[in-house]
Each structure stands twice: as C-alpha cells, then as structure tokens.
LONUKE-590351 format. One record per residue (C-alpha): residue in one letter; z, x, y. Coordinates in pm, 1 decimal. Each point is the difference from the previous one (the first is absolute). Layout:
REM residues N
+------+----------+----------+----------+
! type !        w !        u !        v !
+------+----------+----------+----------+
!    A !        Z !        X !        Y !
...
+------+----------+----------+----------+
REM end
This chain:
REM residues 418
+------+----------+----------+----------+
! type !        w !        u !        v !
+------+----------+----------+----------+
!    X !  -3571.3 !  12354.5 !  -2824.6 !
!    X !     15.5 !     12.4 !    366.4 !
!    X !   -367.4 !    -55.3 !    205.8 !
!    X !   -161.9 !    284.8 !    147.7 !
!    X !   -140.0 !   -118.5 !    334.7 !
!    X !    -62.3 !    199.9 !    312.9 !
!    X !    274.3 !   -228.7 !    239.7 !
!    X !    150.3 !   -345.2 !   -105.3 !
!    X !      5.0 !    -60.2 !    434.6 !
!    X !   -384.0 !    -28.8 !    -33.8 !
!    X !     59.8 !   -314.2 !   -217.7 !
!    X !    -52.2 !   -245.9 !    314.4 !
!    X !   -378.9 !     56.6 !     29.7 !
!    X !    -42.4 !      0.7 !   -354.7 !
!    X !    153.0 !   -344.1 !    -31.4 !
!    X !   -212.2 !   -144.5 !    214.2 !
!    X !   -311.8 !    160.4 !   -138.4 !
!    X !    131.8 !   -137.6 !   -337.6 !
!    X !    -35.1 !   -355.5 !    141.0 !
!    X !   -287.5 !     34.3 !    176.7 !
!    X !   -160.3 !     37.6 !   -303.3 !
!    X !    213.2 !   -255.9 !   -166.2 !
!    X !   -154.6 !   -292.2 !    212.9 !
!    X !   -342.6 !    103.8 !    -99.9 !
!    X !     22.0 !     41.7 !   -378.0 !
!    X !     70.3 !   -404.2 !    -68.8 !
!    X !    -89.0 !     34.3 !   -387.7 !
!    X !    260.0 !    270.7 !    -77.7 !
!    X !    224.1 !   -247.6 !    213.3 !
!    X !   -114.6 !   -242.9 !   -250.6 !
!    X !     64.8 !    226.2 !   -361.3 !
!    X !    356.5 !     89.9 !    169.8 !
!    X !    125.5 !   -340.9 !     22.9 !
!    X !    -21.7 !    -31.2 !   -364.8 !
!    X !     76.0 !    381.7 !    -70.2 !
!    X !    361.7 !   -139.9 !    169.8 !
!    X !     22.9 !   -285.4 !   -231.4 !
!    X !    -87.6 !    167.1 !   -331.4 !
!    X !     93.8 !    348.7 !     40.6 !
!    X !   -249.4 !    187.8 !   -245.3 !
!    X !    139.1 !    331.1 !     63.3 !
!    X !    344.1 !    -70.3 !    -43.4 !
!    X !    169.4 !    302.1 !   -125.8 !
!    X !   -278.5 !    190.5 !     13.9 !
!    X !    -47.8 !    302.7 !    207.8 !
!    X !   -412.2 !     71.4 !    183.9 !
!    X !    -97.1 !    352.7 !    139.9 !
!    X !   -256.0 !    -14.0 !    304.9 !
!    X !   -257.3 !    236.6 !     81.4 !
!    X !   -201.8 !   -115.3 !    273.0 !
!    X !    -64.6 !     90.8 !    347.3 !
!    X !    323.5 !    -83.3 !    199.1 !
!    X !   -108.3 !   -221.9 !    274.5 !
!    X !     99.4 !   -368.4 !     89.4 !
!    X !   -230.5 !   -143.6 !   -314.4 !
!    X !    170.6 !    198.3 !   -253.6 !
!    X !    326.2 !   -117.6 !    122.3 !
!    X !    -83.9 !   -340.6 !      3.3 !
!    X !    -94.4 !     13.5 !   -363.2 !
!    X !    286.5 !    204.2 !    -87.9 !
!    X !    238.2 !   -277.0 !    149.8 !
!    X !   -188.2 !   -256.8 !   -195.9 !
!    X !     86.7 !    165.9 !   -299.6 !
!    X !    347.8 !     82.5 !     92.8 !
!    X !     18.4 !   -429.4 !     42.8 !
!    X !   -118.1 !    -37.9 !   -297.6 !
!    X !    273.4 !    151.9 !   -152.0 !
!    X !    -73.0 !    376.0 !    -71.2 !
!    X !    205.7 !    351.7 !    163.4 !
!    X !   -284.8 !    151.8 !    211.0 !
!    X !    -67.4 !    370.5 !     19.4 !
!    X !   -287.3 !    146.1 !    226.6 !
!    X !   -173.2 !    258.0 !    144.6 !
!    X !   -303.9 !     33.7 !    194.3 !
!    X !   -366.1 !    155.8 !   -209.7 !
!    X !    -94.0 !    188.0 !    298.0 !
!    X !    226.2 !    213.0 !    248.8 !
!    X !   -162.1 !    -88.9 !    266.1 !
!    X !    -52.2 !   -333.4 !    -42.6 !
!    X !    378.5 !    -78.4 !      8.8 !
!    X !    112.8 !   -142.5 !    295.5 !
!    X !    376.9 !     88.7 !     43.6 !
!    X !     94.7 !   -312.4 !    221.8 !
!    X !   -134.2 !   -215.6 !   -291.4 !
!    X !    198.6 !    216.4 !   -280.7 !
!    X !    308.1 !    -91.4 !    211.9 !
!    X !    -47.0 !   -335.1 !      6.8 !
!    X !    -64.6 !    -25.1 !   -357.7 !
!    X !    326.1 !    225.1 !    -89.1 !
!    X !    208.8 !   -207.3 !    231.1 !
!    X !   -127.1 !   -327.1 !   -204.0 !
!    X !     89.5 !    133.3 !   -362.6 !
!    X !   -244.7 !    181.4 !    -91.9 !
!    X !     87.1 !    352.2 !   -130.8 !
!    X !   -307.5 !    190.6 !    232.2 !
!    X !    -98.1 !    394.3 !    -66.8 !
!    X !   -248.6 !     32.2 !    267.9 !
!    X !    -15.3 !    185.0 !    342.2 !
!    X !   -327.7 !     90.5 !    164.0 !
!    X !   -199.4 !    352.0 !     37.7 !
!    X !    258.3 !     82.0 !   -305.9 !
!    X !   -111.0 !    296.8 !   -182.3 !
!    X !   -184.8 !     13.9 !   -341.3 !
!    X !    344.8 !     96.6 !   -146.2 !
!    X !    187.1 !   -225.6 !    171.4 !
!    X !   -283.5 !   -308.9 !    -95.9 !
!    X !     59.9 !    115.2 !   -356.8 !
!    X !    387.0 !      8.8 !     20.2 !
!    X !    -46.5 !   -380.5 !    126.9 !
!    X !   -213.2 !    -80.5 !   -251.5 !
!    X !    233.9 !     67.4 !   -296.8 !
!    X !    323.2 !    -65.6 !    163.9 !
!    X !   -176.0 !   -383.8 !     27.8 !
!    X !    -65.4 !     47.2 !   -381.8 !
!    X !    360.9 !    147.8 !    -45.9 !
!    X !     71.8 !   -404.2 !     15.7 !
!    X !   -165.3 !    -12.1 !   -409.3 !
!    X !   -213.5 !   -294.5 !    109.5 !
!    X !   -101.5 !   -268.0 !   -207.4 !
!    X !   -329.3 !    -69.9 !    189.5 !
!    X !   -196.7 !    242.7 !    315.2 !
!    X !   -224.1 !    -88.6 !    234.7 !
!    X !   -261.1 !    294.0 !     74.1 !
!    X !   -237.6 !     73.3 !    241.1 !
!    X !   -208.6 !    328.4 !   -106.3 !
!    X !    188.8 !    118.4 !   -322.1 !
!    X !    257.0 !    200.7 !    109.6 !
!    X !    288.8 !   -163.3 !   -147.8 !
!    X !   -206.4 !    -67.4 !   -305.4 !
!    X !    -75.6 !    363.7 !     -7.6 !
!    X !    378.4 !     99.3 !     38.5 !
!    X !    111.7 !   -279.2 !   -336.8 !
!    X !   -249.0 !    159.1 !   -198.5 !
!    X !     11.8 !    383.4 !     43.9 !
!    X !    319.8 !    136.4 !    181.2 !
!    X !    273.8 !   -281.8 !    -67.4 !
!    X !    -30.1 !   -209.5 !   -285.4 !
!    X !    339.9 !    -62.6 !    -33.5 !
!    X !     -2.8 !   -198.9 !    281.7 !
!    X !   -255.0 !   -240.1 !   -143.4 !
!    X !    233.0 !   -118.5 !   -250.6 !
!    X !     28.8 !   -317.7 !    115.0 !
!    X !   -324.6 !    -45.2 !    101.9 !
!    X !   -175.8 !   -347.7 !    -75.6 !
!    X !   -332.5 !    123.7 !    156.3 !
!    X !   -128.3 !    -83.2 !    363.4 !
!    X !   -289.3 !      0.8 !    239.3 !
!    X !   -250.2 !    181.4 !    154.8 !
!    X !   -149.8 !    -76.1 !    394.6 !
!    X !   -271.7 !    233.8 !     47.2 !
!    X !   -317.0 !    117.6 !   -129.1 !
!    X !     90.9 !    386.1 !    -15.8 !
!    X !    322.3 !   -116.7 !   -221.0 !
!    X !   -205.0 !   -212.7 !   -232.1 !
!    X !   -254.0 !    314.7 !    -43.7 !
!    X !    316.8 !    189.5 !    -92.9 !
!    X !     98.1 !   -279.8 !   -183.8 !
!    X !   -299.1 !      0.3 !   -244.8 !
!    X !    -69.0 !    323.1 !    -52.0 !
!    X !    379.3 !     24.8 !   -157.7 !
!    X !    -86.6 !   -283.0 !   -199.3 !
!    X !   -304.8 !    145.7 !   -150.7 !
!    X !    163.0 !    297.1 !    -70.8 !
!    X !    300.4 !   -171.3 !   -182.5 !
!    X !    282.2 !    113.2 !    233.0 !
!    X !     76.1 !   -336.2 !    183.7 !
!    X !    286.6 !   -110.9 !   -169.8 !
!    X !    135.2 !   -309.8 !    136.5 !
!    X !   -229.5 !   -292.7 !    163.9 !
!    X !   -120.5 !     24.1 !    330.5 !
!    X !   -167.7 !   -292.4 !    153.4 !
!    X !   -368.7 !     90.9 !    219.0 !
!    X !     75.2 !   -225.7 !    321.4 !
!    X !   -216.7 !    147.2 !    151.6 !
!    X !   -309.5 !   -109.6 !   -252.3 !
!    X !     99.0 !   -360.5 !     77.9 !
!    X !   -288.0 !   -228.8 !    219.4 !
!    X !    266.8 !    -93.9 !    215.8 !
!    X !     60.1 !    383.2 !     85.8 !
!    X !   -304.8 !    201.5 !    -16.4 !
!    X !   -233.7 !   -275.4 !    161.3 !
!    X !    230.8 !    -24.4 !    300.7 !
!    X !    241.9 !    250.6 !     65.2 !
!    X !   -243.1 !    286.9 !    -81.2 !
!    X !   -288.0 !   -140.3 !    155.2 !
!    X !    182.0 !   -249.9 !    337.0 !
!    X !    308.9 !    207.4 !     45.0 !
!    X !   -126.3 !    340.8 !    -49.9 !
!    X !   -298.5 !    -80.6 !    194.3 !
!    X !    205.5 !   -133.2 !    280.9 !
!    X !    299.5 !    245.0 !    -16.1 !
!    X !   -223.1 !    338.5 !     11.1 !
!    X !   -123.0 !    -70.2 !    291.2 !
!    X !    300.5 !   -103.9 !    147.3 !
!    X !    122.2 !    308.1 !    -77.3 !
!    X !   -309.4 !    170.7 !    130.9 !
!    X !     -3.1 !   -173.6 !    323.5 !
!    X !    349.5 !     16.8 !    108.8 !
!    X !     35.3 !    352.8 !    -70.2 !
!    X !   -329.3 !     88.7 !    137.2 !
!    X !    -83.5 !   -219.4 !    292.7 !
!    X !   -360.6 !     58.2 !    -29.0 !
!    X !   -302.9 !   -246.1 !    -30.0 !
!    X !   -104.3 !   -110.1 !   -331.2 !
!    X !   -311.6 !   -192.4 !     70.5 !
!    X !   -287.0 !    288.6 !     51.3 !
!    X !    167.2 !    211.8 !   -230.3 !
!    X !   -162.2 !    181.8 !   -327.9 !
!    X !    264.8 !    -28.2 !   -249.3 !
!    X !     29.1 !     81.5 !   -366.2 !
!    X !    166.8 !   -182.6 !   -236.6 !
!    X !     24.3 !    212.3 !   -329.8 !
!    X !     72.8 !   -246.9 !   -288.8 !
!    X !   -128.7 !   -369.0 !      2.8 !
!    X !    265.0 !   -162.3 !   -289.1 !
!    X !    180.8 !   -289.0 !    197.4 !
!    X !    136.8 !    185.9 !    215.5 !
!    X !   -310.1 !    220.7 !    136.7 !
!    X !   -175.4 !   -360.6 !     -7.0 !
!    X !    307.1 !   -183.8 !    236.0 !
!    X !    -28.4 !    373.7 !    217.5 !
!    X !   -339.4 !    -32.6 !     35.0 !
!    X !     -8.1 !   -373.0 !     45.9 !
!    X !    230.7 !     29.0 !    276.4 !
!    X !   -160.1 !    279.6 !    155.6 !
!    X !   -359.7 !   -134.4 !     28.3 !
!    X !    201.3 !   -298.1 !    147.8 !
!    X !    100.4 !    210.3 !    299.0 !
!    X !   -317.9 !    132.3 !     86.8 !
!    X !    -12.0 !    312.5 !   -201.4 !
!    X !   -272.8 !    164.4 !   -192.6 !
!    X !    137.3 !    102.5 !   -346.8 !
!    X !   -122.1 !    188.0 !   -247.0 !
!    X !    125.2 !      1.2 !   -378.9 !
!    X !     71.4 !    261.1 !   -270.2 !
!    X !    -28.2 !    -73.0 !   -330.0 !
!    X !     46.7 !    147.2 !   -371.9 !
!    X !    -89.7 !   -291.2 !   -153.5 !
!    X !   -378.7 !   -121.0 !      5.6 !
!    X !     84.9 !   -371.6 !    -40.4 !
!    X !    224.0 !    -26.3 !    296.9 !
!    X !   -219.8 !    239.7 !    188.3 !
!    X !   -271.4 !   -293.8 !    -30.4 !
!    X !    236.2 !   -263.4 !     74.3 !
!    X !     59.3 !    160.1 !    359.0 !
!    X !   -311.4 !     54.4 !     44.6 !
!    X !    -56.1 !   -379.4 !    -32.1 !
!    X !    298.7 !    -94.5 !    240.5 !
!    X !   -193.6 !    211.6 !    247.2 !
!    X !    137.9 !    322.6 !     -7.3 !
!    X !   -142.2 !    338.9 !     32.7 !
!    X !     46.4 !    273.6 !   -326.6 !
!    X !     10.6 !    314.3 !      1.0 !
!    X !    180.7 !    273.7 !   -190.9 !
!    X !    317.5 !    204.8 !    182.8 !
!    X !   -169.7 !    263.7 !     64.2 !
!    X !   -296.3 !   -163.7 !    204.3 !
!    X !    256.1 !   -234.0 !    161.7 !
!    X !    197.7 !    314.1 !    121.3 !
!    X !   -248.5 !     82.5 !    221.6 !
!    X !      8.6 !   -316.1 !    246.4 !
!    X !    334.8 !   -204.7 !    -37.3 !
!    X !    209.8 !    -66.5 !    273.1 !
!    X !    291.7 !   -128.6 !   -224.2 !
!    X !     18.7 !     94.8 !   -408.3 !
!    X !    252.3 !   -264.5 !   -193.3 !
!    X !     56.7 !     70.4 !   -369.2 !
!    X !    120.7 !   -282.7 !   -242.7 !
!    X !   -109.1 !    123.5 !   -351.3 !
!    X !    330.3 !    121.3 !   -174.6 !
!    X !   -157.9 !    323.8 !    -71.4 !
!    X !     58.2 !    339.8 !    126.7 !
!    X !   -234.3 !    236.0 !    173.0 !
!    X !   -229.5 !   -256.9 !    156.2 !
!    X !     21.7 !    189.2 !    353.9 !
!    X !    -13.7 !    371.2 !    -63.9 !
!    X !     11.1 !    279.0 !    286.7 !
!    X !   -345.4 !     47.0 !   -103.4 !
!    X !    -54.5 !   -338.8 !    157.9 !
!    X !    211.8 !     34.5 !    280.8 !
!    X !   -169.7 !    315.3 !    135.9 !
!    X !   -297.0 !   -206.5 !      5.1 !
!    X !    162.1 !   -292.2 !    214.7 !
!    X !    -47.4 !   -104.7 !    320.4 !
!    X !    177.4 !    161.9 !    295.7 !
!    X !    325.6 !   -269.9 !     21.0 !
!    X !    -74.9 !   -149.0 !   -320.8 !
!    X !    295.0 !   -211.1 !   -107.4 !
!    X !     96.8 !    -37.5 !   -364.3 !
!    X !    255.3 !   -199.8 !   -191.9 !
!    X !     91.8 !   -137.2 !   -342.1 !
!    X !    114.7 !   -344.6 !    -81.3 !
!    X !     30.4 !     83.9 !   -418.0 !
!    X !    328.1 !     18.0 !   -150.1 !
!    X !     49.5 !    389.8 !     14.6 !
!    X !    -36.5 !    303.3 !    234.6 !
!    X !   -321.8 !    140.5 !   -183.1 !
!    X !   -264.9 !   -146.8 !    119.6 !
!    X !    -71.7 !    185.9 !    296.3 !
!    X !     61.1 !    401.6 !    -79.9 !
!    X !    243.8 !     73.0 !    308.8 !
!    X !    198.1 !    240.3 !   -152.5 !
!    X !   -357.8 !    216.9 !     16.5 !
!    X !    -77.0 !   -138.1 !    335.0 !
!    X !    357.3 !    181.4 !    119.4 !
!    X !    -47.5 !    255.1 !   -176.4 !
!    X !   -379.6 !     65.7 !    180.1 !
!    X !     84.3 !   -135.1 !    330.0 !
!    X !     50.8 !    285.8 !    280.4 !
!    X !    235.5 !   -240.6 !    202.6 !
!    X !    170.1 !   -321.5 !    -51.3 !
!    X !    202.7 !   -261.1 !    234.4 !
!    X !     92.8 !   -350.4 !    -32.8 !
!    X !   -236.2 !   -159.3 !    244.6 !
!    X !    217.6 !   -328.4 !    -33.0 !
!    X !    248.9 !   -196.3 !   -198.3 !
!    X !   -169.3 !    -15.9 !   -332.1 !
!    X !   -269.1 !    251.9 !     65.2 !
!    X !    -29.6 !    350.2 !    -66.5 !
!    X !   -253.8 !    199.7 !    152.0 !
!    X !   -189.9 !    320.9 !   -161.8 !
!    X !   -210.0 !    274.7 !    163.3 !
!    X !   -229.2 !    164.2 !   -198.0 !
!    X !   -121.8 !    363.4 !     48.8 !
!    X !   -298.0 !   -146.4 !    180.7 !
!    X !    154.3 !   -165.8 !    209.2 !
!    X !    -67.4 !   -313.7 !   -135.6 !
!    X !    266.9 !   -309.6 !     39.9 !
!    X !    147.0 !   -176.6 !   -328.6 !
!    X !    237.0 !   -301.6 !    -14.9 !
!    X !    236.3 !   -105.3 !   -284.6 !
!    X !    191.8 !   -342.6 !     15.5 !
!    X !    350.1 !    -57.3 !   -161.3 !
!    X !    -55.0 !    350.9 !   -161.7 !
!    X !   -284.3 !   -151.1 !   -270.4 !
!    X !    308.9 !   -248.4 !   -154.0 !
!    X !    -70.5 !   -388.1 !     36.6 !
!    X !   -112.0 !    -53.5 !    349.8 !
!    X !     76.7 !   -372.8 !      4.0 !
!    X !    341.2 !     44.8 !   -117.5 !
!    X !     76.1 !    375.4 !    176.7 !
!    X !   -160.4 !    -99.8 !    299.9 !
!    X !     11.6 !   -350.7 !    -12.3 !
!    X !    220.0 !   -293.6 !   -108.4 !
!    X !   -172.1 !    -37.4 !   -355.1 !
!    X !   -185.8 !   -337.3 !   -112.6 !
!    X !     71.2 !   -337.9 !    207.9 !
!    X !    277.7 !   -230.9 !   -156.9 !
!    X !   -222.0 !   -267.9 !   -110.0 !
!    X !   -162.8 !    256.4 !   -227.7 !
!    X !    310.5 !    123.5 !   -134.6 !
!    X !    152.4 !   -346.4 !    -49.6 !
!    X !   -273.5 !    -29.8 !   -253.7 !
!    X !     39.9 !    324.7 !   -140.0 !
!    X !    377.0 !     -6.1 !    -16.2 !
!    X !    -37.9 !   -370.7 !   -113.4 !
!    X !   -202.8 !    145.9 !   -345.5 !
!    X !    256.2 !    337.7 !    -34.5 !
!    X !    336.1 !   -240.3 !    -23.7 !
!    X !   -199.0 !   -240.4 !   -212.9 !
!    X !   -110.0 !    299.6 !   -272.5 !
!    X !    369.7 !    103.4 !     33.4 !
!    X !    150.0 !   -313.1 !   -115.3 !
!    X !   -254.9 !    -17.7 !   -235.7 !
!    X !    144.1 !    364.0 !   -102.8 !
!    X !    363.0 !   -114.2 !     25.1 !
!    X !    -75.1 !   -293.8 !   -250.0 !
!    X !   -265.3 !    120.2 !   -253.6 !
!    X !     89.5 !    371.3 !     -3.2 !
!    X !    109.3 !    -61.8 !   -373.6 !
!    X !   -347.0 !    -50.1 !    -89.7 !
!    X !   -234.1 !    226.8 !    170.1 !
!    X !   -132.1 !    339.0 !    -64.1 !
!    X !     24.9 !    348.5 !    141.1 !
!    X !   -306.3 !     15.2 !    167.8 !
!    X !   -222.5 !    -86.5 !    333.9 !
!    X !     -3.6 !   -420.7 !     12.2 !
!    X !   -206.3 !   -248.3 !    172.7 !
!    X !    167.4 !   -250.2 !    254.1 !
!    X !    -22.5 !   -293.3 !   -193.0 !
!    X !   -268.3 !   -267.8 !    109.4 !
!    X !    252.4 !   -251.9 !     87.8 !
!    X !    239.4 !    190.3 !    225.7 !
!    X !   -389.4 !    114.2 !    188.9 !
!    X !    -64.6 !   -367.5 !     37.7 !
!    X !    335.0 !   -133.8 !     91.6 !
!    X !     -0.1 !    240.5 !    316.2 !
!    X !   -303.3 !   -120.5 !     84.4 !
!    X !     50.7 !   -355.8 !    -10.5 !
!    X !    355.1 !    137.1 !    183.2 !
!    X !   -219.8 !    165.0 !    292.2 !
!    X !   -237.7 !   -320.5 !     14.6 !
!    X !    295.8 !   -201.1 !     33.1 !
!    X !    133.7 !    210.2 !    263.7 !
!    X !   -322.0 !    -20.1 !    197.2 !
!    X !     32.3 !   -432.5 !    -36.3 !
!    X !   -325.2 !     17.1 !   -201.1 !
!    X !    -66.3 !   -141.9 !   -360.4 !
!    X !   -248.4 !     25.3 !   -220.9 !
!    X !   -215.2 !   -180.3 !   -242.6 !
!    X !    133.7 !   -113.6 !   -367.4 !
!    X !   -233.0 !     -3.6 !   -318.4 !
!    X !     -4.4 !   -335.4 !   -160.0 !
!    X !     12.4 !      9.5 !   -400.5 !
!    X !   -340.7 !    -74.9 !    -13.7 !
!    X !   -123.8 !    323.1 !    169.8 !
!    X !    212.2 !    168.3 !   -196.6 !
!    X !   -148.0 !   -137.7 !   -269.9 !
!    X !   -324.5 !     89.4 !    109.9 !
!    X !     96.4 !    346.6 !    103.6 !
!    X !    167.6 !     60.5 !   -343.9 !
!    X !    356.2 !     55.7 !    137.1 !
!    X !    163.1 !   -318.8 !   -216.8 !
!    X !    189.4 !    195.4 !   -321.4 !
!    X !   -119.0 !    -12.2 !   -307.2 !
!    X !      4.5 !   -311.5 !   -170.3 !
!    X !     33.4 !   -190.0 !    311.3 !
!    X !   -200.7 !   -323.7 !     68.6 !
+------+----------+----------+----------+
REM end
C-alpha cells in the first residue's frame, strides 16, 4: 500500500520538526537504543492512530527500529500536519494522513492503515478500535491486542468491555500514573493555552474563564490558567471533584450560571452537550469558546450555525457567529482539540514519557499476547515505574532506596521472608 499524504515536497520541514523533537525526548532515545539491539517487533506489523504531528512520528520511528512495518494515520483531521506526514512517509513509514481531510476521507485512512492486518495498534480516541470491532473484523485477524492514549478511548474502551463486545486485549495507557498525572494534567494544561493564546492573541490574566470538567486535565487547564493571571471558574458533575476545586481555590458554578459572565468557556469532560445554544444565547458579547476533549461534541456548534444570522472566520483558527441580536460569538479550531488544531499538541518532554509507557505496553503486547485476555487491561506496575525512574534519570535526579529493614517494617518482605 502506497501512503496517502497531501505532497512528499513538504517532507523538508517535517524532517526537521521530527528532530526537533527528537533532541528533547532523551528517554525514548534511551528505549530505542535497545529496541535496535533486540528487535521485539520483528516480523510484526503496528497500526497508528494518533494525531499526526512530530511526536507521533517520533514514536512511530521508534517502533519501526525496533523492528516492526509501521502503518499510520492521524486521530484528528485537523490535527495532521502534512509537512510532518511527508517526512514520516519519506522515512518508511506507510502514512494515510492529510490535513482538513473530510470525515470520509479520515475514515478511508483509517481502514486502509488497518488494511495492513496488524498485529498490535496504537489508538488515540477509539476510532480504530471502533473500526476492528464493528465494520472490519477481518482485518483483526492477526491482531495480538494494543493500546489506548486517551481518556475518551479508554471510556470507549470500558464500556465495550462491560458489555462483552471487546474481543481482543487492549491496554488503558492512559490509566497509567506516568500518563494521567502528567500529560493530562502538565501537558494539557500547558498546551490549551498555547493553543488559546497563539490563535487568539488576547490577555489571559484579568480574564473570567470557565473550565468545564476538573479530571486531570480540567485540573492542569485550570492550574495553568490561574498561573497566568486569570480568574476561572469550574463546572462540575461530580460532587467530589467539585469540592476538590473548590479547595485549590477555584470558583463553582453550574453552566448555566457560568454562561452568563465568561470571557472564555473550555470544555474537557468527554461528554457531549456540555455547551448548548441555550447557553450560548446567554453569553457574553465576544465570548470565546473551545474544546480540548477528544471529540467535536462538546460545544453544540452545529446548533450555533445553524442559529447564527451571519458567520466569518475572524482569523486563522477562529470562526465568528452573529446572532439575531446582534450579539458576537467565537469558535476556535471549529470545537475539535484546540491544542492540537490550533496548536502544536503537548511539549516533547511530556510525550517522551507518554510515548516511553505506549512502546513499553506494546512490547509487553508483542511478548505476552499468548496469555492475556480480551478485555480493557491495566499498564502493569512495573512498566509505570520503570518510566519513571527513566524520566528521573533523564532529569540527573535519583531517589531514595528502602533498606530490608523498612521493608520489613512496612510489610513489603514476601511471605516467609526473614
């Protein structure tokens, strides 16, 4: 199979991206050295899903060195950068990815990168998961099982579990320590406002803003944000976390109070619906809104368009809407992921570790496939610790050893054990 990239000439850019990134992700440098020497994917063939920027195709190269035929394709149209996807095609990686493609055409990608019958994929939201299990299962054949990135996918992930129709093992990367507790929270919190700011060029500080969701990525969002000066405000479904920001300083309120005041409305929940037009008509005059979970549905635009009397884009990235009163809406990236649509997605460091835990739960695939179950699985303890003590080392920092008698006294020795 050929790639499907917008224009190979782009490729020059995207090589230089590529190692830009490359110097500053030093424990993937670190897991490739041996990938070269052992080659744990030898023979085997991995299927990519995840948002085609310089990251991605650093960790697709690792795998490729480790041994394995590399198909991928970007989780997000618009998150695809083409001068990256021609980079990564012109290094040997089979790439179906162009940006802005259509929904179609995203589709198409996404199963002519199955049409490989991997033996291990890489997700990031579902979607190729999604495809394995309802449309083409003959193309999961040779499927060993894989991985899952995101917090939307892993939602997916479980529910099929629970209802019995997962049917090969799919690691929850994204449940790991090392992932959640610092990719969700430091590089989401870091990225959306990247995204924001760039795209905008407006002030932060002084600003009301409401962050709608406070998992670890509302809590790195609004971190971040009261960081720069802003004054947020949080929406919650769940009581306990709605205490917990209330704690770390923040205001509550519920959507529809918020409406009334924000200056900028940021949804990370991995729901649907949480901005309605019923809020929006309530908004601000230039209220600004974006979404930084997985999918388009957090932030009803389709109803917005469909109520607006007038709409422009007001800048790269932003769409403007008029309502019948006159009043002034904006929409960034069109409501998909504003620090990857808008933005270059999380910094490197924060991907080395992520990256660093999704080819160490694929090897882990590659050699125990034999033995695990159909089913949603935990990262296992040890692969969460070693990319820890891999990002310490990285850092030059070490930490503290137990001796045997405090693990004695902690009752960590094994049974039996003097």
């Amino acid at each position: 199979m050929a790639s499907v990239i917008k224009d190979i000439n782009l490729k020059a850019s995207g090589i230089e991206k590529i190692e830009w990134v490359r110097a500053h992700m030093p424990i993937l440098d670190g897991i490739e050295k041996r990938f070269i020497e052992q080659k744990p994917f030898a023979g085997m063939k991995i299927a990519m899903s995840i948002h085609m920027e310089a990251k991605t195709a650093r960790a697709a190269l690792l795998f490729k060195a480790g041994g394995a035929e590399v198909h991928a394709t970007g989780c997000n149209p618009l998150s695809t950068q083409d001068d990256v996807a021609a980079a990564l095609s012109d290094m040997g990686v089979e790439v179906c990815a162009v940006h802005a493609a259509s929904m179609d055409e995203y589709r198409e990608h996404l199963i002519m990168t199955l049409s490989c019958r991997p033996n291990i994929i890489i997700d990031d939201g579902g979607d190729l998961t999604q495809i394995l299990l309802d449309e083409r299962p003959d193309l999961a054949r040779e499927l060993f099982g894989g991985g899952e990135e995101t917090t939307t996918g892993v939602m997916r992930l479980r529910a099929r579990a629970r209802a019995g129709h997962l049917t090969f093992p799919m690691i929850c990367v994204n449940d790991a320590k090392m992932k959640y507790l610092f990719d969700n929270r430091y590089g989401t919190g870091q990225s959306v406002l990247d995204g924001i700011m760039r795209t905008t060029n407006l002030l932060i500080a002084g600003s009301r803003v409401v962050v709608a969701g406070y998992g670890w990525c509302g809590k790195g969002a609004a971190m971040r944000l009261k960081a720069m000066g802003a004054r947020v405000t949080v929406c919650e479904v769940d009581p306990v976390k709605a205490v917990e920001a209330a704690m770390d300083g923040f205001d509550v309120a519920t959507m529809s109070e918020a409406c009334e005041y924000g200056d900028i409305f940021i949804t990370l929940t991995g729901c649907r619906d949480v901005i309605t037009i019923e809020h929006m008509r309530r908004m601000k005059d230039k209220a600004i809104m974006c979404n930084a979970g997985h999918f388009d549905v957090e932030v009803d635009v389709a109803a917005l368009r469909a109520n607006a009397a007038a709409s422009r884009g007001a800048r790269n990235n932003i769409e403007e809407f008029v309502l019948p009163d006159g009043k002034r809406l904006y929409v960034l990236a069109e409501g998909r992921l504003v620090n990857l649509a808008a933005g270059d997605g999380h910094p490197s460091e924060i991907m080395d570790i992520s990256f660093a835990l999704q080819a160490l739960c694929a090897e882990y695939m590659a050699k125990n496939h034999a033995k695990l179950k159909p089913g949603a699985i935990e990262v296992p303890a040890e692969i969460d610790e070693q990319v820890a003590l891999m990002k310490l080392k990285s850092l030059g920092m070490s930490i503290d050893r137990l001796t045997d008698e405090q693990r004695k006294y902690l009752g960590l020795c094994e049974t039996g054990e003097d």
